[in-house]
DRENTORKOL-3810 file (N, C-alpha, C; in nm, 4 decimals):
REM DRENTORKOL-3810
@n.u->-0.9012; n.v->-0.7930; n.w->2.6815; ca.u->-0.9181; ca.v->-0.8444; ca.w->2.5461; c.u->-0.9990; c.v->-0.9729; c.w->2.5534
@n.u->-1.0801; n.v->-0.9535; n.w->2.4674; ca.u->-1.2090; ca.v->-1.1093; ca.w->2.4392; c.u->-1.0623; c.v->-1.2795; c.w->2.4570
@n.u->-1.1034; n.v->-1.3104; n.w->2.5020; ca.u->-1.0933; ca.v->-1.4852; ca.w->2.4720; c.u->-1.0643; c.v->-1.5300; c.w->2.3723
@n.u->-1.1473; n.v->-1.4650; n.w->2.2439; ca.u->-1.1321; ca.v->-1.5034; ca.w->2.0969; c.u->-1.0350; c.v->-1.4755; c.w->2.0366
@n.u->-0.9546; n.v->-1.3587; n.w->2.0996; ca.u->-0.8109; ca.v->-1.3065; ca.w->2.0107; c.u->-0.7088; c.v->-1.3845; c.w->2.0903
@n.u->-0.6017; n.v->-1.3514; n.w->1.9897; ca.u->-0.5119; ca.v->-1.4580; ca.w->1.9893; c.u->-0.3590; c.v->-1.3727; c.w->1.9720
@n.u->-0.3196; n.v->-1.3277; n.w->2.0705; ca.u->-0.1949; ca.v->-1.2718; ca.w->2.0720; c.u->-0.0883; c.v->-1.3542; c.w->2.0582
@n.u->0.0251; n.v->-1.2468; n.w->1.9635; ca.u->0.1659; ca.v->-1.3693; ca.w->1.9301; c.u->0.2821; c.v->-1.2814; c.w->1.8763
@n.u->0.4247; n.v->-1.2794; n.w->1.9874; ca.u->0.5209; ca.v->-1.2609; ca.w->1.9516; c.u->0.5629; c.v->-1.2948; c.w->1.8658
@n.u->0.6664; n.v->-1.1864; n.w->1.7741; ca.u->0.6742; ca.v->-1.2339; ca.w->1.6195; c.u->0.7631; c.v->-1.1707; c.w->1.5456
@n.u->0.8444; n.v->-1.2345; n.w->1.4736; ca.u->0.9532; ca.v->-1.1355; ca.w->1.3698; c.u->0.8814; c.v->-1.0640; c.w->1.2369
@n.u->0.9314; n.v->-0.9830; n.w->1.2196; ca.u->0.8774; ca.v->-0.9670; ca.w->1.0495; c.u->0.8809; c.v->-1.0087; c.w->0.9665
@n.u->1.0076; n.v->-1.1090; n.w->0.9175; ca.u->1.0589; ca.v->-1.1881; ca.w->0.8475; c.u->0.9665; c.v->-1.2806; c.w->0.8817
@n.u->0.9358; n.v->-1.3286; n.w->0.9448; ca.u->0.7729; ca.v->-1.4835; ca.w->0.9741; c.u->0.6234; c.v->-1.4366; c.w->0.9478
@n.u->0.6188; n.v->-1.2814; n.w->0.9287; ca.u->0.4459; ca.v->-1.2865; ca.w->0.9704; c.u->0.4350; c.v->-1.1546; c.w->0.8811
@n.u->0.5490; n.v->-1.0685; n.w->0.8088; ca.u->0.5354; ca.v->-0.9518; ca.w->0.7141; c.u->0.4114; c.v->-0.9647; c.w->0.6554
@n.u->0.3315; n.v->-1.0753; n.w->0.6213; ca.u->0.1962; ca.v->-1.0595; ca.w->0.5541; c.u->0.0699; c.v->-0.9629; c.w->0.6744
@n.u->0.0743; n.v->-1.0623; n.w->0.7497; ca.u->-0.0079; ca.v->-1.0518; ca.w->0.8186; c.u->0.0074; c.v->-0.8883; c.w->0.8876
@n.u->0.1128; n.v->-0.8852; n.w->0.9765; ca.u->0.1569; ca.v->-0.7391; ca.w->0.9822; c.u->0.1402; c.v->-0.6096; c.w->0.9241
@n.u->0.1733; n.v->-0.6469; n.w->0.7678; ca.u->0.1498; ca.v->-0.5226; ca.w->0.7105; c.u->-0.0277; c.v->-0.5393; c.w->0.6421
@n.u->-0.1189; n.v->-0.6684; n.w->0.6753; ca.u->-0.2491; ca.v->-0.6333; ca.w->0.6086; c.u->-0.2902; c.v->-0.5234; c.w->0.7601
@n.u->-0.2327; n.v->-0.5427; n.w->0.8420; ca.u->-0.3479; ca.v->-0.4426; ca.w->0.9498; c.u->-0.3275; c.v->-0.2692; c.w->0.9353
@n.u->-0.1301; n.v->-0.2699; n.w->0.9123; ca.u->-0.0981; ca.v->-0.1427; ca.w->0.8678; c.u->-0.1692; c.v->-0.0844; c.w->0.7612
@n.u->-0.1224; n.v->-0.1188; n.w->0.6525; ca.u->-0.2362; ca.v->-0.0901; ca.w->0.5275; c.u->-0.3477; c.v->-0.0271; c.w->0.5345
@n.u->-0.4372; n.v->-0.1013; n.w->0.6154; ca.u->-0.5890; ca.v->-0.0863; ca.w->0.6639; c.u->-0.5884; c.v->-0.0052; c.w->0.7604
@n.u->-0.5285; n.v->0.0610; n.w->0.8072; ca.u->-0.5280; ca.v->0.1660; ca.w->0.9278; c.u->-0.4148; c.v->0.2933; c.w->0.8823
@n.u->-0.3309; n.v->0.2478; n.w->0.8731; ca.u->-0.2141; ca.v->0.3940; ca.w->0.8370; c.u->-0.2331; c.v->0.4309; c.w->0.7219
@n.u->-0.2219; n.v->0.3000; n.w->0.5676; ca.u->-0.2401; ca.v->0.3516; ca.w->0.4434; c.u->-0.3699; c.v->0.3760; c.w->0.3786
@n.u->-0.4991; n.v->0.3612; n.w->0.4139; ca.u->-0.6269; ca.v->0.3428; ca.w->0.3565; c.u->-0.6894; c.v->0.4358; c.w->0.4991
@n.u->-0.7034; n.v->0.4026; n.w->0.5873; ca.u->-0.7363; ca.v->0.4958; ca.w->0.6851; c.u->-0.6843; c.v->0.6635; c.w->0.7238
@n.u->-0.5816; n.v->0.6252; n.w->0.7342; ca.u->-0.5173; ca.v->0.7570; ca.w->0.7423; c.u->-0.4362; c.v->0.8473; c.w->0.6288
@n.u->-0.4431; n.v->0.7642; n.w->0.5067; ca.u->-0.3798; ca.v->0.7977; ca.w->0.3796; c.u->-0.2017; c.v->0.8310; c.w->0.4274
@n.u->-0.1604; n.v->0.7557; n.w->0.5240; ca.u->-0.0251; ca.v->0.7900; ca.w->0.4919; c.u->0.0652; c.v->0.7234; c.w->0.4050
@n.u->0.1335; n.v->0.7620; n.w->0.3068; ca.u->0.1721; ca.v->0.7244; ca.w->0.1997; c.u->0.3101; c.v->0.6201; c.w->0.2754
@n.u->0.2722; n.v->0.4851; n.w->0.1587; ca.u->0.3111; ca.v->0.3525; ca.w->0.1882; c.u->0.4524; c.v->0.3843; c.w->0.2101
@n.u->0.5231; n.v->0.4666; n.w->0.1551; ca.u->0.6742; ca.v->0.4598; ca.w->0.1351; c.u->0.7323; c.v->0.4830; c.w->0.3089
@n.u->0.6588; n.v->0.5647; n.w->0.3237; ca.u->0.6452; ca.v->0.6662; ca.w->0.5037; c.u->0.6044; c.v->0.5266; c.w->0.6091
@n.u->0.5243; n.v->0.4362; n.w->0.5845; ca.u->0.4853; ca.v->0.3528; ca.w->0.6609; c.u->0.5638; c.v->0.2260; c.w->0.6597
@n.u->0.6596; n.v->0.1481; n.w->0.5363; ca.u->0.7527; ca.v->0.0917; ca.w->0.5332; c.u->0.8647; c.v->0.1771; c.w->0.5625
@n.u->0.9522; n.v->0.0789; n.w->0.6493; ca.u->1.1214; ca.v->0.1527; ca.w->0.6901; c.u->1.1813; c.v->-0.0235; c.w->0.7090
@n.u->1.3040; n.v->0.0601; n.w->0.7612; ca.u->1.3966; ca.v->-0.0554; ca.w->0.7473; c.u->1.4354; c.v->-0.1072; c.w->0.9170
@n.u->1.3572; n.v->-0.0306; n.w->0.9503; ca.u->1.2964; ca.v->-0.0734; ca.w->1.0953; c.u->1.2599; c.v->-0.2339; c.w->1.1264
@n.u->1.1583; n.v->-0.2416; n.w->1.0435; ca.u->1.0717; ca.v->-0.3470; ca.w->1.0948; c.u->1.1617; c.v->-0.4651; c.w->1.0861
@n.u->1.2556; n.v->-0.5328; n.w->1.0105; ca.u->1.3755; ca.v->-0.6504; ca.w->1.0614; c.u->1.3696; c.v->-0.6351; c.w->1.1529
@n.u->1.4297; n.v->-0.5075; n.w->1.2606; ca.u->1.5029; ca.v->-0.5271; ca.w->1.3387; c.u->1.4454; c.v->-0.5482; c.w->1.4992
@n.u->1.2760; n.v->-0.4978; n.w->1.4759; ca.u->1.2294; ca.v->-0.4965; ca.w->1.6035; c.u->1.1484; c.v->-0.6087; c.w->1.6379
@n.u->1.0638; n.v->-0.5926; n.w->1.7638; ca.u->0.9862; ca.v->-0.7028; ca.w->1.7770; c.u->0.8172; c.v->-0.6798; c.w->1.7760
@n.u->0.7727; n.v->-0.7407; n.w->1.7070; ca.u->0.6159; ca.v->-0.7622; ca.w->1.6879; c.u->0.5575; c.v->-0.8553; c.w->1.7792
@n.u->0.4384; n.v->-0.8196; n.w->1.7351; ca.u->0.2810; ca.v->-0.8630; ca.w->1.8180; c.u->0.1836; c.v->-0.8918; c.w->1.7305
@n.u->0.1223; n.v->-0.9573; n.w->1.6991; ca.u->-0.0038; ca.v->-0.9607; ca.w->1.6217; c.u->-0.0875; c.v->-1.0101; c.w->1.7036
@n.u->-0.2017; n.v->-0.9755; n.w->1.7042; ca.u->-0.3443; ca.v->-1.0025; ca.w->1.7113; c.u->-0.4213; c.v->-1.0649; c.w->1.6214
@n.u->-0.4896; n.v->-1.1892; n.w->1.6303; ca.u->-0.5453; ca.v->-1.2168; ca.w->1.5226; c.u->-0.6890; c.v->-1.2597; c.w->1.6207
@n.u->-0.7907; n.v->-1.2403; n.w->1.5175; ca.u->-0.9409; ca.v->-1.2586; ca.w->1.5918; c.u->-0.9250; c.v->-1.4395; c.w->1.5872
@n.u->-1.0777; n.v->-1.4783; n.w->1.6128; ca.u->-1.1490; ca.v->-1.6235; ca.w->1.6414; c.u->-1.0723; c.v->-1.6964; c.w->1.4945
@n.u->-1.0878; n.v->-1.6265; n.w->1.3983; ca.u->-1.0985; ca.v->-1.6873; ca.w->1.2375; c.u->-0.9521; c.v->-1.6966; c.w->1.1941
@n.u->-0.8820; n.v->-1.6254; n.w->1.3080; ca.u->-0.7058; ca.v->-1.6267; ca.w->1.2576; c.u->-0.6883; c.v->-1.5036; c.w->1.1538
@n.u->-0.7941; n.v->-1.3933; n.w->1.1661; ca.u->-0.7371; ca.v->-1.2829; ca.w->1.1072; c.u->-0.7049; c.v->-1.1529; c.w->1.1455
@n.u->-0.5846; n.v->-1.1170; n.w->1.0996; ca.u->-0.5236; ca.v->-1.0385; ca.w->1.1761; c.u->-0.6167; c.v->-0.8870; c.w->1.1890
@n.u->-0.5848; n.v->-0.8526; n.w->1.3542; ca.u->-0.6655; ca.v->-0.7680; ca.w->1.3497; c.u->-0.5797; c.v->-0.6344; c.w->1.4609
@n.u->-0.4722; n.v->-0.6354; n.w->1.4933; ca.u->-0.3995; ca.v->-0.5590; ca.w->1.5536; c.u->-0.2436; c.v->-0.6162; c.w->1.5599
@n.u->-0.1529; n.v->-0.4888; n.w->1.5598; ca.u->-0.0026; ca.v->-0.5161; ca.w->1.5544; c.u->0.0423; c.v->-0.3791; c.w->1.6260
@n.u->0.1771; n.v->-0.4307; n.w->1.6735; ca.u->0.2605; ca.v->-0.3173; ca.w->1.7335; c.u->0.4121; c.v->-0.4221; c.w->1.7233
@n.u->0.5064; n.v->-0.3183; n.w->1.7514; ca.u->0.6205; ca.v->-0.2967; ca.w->1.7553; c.u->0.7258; c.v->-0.2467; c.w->1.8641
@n.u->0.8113; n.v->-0.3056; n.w->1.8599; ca.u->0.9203; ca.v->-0.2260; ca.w->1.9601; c.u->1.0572; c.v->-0.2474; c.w->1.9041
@n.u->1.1232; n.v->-0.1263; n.w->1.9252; ca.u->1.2798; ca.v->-0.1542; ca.w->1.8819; c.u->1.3797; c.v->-0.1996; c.w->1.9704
@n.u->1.5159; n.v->-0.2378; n.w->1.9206; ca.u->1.5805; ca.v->-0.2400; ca.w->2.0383; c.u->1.6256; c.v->-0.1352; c.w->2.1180
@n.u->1.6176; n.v->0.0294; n.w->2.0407; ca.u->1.6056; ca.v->0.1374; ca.w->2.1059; c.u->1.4883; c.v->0.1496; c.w->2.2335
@n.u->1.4426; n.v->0.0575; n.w->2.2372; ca.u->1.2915; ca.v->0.1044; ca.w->2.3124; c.u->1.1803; c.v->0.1945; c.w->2.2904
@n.u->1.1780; n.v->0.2063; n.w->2.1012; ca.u->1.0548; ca.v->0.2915; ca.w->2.1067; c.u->0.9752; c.v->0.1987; c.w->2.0290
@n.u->0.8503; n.v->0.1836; n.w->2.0716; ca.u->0.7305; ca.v->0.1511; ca.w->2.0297; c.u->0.6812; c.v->0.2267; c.w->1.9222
@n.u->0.6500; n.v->0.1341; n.w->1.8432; ca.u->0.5272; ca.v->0.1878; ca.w->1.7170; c.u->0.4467; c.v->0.1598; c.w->1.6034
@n.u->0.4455; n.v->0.1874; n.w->1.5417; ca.u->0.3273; ca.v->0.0987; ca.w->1.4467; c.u->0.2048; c.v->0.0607; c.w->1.4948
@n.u->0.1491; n.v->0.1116; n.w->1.6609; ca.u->0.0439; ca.v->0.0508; ca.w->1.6887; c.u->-0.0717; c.v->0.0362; c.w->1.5539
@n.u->-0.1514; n.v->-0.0272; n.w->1.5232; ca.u->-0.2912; ca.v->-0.0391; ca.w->1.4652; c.u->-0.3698; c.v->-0.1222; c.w->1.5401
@n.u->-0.4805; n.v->-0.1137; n.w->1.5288; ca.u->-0.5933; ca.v->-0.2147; ca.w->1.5271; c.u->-0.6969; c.v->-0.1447; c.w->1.4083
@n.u->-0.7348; n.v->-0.2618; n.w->1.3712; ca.u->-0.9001; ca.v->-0.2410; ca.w->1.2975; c.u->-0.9736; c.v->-0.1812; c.w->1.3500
@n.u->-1.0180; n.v->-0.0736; n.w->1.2907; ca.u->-1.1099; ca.v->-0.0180; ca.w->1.3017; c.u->-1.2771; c.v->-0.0951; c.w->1.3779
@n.u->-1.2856; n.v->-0.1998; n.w->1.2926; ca.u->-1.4249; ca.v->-0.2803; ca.w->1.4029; c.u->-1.4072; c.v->-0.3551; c.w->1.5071
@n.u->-1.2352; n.v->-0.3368; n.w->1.5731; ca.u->-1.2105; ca.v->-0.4162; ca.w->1.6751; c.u->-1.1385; c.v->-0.3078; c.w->1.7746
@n.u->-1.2032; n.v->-0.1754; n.w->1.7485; ca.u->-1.0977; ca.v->-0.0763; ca.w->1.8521; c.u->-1.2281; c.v->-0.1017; c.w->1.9645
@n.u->-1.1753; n.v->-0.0445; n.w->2.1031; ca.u->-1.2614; ca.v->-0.0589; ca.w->2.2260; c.u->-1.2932; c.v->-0.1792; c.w->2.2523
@n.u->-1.2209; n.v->-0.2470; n.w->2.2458; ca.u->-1.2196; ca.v->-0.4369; ca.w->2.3180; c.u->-1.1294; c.v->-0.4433; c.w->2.3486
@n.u->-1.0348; n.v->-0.4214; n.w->2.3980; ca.u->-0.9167; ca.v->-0.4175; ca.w->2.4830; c.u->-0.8096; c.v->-0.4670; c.w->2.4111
@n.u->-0.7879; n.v->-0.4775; n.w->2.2880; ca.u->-0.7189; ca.v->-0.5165; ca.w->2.1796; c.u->-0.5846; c.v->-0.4373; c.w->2.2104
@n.u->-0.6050; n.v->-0.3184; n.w->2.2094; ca.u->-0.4683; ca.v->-0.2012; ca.w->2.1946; c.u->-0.4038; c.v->-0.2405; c.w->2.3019
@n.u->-0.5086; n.v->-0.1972; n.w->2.4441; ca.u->-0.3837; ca.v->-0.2375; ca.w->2.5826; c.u->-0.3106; c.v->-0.3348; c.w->2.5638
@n.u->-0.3893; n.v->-0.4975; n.w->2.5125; ca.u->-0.3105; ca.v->-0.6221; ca.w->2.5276; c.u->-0.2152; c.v->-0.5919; c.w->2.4746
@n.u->-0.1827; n.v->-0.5438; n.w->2.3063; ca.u->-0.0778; ca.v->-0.4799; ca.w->2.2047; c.u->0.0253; c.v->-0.4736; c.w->2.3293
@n.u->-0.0431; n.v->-0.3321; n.w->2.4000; ca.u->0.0774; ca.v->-0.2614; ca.w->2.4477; c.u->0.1493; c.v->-0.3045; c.w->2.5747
@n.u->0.0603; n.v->-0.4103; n.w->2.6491; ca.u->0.0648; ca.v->-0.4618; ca.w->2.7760; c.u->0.1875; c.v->-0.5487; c.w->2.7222
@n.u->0.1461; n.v->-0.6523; n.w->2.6028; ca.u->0.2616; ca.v->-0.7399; ca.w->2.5007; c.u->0.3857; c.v->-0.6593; c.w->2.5262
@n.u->0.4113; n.v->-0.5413; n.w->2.4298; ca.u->0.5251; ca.v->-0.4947; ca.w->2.4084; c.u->0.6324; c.v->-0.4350; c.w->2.5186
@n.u->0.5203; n.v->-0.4325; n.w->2.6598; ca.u->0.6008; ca.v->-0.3209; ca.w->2.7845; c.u->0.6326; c.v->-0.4512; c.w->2.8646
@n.u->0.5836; n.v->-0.5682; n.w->2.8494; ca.u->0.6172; ca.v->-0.7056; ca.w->2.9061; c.u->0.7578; c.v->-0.7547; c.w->2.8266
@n.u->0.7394; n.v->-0.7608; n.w->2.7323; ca.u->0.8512; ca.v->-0.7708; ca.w->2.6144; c.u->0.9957; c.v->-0.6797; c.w->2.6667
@n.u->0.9700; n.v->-0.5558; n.w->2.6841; ca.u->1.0686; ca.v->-0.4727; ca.w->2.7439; c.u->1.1351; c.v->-0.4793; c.w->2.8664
@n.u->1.0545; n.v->-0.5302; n.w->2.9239; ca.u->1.1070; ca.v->-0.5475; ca.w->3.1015; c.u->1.1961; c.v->-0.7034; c.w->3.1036
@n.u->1.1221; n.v->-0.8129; n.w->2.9965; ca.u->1.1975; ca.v->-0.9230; ca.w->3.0176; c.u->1.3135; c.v->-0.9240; c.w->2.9627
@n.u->1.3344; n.v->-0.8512; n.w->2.8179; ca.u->1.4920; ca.v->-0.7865; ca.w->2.7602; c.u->1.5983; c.v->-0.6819; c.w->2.8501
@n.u->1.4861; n.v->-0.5996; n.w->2.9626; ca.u->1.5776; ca.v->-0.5141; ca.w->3.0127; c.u->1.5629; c.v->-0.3715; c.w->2.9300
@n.u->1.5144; n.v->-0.3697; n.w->2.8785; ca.u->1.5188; ca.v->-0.2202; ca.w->2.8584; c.u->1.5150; c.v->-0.1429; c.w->2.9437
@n.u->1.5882; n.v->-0.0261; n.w->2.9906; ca.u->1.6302; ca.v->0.0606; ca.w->3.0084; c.u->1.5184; c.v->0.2009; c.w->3.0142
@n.u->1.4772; n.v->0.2348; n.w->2.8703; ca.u->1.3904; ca.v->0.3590; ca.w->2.8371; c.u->1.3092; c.v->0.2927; c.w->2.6947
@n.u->1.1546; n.v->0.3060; n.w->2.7962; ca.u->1.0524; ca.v->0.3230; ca.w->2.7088; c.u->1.0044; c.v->0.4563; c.w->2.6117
@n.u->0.9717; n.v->0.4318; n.w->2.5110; ca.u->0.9473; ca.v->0.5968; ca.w->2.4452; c.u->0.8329; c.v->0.5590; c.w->2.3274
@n.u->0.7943; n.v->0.6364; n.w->2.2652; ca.u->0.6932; ca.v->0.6371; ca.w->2.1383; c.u->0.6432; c.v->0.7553; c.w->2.0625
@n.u->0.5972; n.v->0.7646; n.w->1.9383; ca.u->0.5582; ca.v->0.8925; ca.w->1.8832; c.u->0.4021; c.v->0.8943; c.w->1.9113
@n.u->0.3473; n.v->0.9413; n.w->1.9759; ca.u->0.1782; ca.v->0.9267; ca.w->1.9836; c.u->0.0921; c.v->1.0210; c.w->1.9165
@n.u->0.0262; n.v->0.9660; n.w->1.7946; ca.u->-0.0985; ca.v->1.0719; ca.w->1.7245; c.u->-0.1191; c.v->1.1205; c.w->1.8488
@n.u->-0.1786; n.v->1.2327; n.w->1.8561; ca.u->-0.1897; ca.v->1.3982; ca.w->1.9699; c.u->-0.3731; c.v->1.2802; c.w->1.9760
@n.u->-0.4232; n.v->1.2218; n.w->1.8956; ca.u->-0.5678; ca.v->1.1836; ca.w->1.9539; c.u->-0.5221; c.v->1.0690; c.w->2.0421
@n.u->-0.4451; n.v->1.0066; n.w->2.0393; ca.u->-0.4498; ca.v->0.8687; ca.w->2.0948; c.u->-0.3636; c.v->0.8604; c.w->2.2596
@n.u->-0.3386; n.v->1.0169; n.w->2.2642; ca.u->-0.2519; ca.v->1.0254; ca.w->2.4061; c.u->-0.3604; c.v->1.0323; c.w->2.5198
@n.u->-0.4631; n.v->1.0188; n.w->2.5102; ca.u->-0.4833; ca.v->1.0005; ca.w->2.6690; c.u->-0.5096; c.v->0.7996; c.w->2.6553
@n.u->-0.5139; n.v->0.7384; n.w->2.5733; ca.u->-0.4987; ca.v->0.5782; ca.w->2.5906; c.u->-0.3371; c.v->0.5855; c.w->2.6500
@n.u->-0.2954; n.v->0.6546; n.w->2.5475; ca.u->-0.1328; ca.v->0.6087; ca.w->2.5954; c.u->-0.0594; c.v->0.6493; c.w->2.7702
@n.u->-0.1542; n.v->0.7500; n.w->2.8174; ca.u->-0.1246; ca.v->0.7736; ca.w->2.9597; c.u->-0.2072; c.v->0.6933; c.w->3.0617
@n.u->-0.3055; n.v->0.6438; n.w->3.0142; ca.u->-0.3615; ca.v->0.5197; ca.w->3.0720; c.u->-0.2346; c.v->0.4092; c.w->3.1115
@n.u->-0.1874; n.v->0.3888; n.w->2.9950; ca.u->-0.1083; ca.v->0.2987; ca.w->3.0434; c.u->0.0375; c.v->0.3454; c.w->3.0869
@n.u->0.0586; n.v->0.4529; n.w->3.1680; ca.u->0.1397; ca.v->0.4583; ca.w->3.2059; c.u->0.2568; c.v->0.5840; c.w->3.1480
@n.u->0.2249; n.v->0.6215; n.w->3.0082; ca.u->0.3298; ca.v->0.7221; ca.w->2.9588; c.u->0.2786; c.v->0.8847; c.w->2.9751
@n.u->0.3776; n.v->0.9627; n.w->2.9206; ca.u->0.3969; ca.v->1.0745; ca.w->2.9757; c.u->0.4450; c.v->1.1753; c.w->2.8495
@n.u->0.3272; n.v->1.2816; n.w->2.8412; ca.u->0.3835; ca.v->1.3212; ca.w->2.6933; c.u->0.4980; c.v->1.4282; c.w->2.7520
@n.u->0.5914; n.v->1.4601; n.w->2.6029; ca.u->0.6941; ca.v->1.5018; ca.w->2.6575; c.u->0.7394; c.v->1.6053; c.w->2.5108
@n.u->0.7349; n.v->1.7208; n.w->2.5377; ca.u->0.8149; ca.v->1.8327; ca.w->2.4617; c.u->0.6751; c.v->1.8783; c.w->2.3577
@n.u->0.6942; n.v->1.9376; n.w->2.2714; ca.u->0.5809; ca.v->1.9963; ca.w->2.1561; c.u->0.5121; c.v->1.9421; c.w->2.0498
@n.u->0.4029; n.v->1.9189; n.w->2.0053; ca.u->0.3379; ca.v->1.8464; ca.w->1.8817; c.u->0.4172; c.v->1.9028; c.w->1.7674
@n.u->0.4175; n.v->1.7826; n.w->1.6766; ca.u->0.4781; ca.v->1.8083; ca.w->1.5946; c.u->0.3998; c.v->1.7219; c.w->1.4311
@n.u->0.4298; n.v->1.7720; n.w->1.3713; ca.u->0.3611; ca.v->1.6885; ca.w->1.2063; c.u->0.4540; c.v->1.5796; c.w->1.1833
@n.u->0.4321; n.v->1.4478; n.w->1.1669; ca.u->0.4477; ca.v->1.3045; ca.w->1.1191; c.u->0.4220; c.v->1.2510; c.w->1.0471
@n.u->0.4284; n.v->1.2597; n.w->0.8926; ca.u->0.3265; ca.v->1.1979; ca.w->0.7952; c.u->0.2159; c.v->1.2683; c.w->0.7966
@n.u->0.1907; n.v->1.3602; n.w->0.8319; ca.u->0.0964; ca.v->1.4638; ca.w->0.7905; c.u->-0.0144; c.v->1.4821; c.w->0.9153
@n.u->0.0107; n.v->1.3863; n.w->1.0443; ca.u->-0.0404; ca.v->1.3758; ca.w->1.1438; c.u->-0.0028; c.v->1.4250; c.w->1.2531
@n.u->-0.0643; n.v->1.5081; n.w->1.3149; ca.u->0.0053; ca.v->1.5727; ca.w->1.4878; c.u->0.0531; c.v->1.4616; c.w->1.5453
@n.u->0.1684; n.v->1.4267; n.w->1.6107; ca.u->0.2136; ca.v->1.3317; ca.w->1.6831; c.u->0.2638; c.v->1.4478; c.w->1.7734
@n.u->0.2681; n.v->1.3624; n.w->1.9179; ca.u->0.3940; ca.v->1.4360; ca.w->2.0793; c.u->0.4588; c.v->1.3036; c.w->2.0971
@n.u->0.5782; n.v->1.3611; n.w->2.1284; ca.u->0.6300; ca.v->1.2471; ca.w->2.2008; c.u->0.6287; c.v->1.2032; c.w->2.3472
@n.u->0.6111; n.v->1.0583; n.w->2.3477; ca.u->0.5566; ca.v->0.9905; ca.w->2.5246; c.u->0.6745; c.v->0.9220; c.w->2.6117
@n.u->0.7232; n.v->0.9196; n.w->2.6936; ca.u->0.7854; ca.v->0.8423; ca.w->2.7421; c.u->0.7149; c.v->0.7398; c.w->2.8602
@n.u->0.7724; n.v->0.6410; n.w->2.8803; ca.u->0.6859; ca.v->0.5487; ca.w->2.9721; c.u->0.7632; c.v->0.5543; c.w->3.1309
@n.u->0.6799; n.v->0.5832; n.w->3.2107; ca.u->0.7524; ca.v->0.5968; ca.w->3.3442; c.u->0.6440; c.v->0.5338; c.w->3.4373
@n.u->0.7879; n.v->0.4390; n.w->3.4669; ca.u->0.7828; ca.v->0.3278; ca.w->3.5938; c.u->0.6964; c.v->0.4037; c.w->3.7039
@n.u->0.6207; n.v->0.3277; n.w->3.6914; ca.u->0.4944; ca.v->0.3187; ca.w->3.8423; c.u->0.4676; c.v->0.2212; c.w->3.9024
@n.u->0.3538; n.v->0.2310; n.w->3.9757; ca.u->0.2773; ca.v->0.1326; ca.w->4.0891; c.u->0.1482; c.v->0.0307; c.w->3.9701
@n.u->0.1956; n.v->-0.0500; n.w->3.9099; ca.u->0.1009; ca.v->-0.1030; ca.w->3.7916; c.u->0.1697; c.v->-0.0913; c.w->3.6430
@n.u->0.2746; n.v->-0.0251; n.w->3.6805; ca.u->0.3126; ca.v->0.0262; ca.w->3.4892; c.u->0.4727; c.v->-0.0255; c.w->3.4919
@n.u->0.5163; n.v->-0.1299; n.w->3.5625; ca.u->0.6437; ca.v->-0.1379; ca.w->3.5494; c.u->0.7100; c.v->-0.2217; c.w->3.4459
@n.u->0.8331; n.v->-0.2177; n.w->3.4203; ca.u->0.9225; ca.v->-0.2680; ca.w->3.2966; c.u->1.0197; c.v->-0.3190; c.w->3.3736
END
């Protein structure tokens, strides 16, 4: 990830603006998944990441629960392929190992699974529809570079 971004652990309750402008712009306007589907009662409880560029605007977010599943990844669209996502996810699997988690997991759009085995996960059982999107499910397994 560039120099210029600016990664930051974060509750929802402190940064819900910022958080949900990247969702919006990627799940609800990008992918048309309807807002109701993209808010849950999730987000209190887990832990965030934001990304914000040079200018302090937000430009990527992810999530983790205390279950250990990851999600909500986004980034902007004019900031995908700059290493934005890994940092996201590098954030959240760093995040996990210093809490102790146990079992990593996530729902992965069926396009975005070979990033997600890059870093380490492992799809697991049959595609399935998510908001109107093919998702598989990934689990993350401990390796030589990928540990928690």
């Amino acid at each position: 990830m560039d120099a210029s971004f600016q990664l930051k652990h974060c509750r929802w309750q402190d940064n819900s603006d910022a958080l949900m402008a990247v969702r919006r712009m990627v799940f609800i306007e990008e992918q048309h998944v309807p807002e109701a589907l993209e808010l849950d009662e999730s987000d209190s409880i887990c832990h965030h990441v934001l990304v914000t560029d040079a200018g302090n605007k937000p430009v990527g977010t992810g999530r983790i629960g205390p279950d250990g599943r990851i999600g909500r990844m986004a980034v902007l669209k004019a900031y995908r392929r700059q290493g934005v996502g890994s940092a996201l996810l590098a954030a959240l699997l760093d995040y996990a190992r210093q809490e102790q988690y146990t079992g990593i997991y996530l729902h992965a759009q069926v396009d975005a699974i070979p990033f997600y085995e890059k870093h380490g996960f492992i799809a697991s059982g049959e595609s399935y529809m998510d908001a109107g999107i093919l998702h598989r499910n990934m689990i993350y397994r401990q390796s030589r570079g990928h540990s928690t």
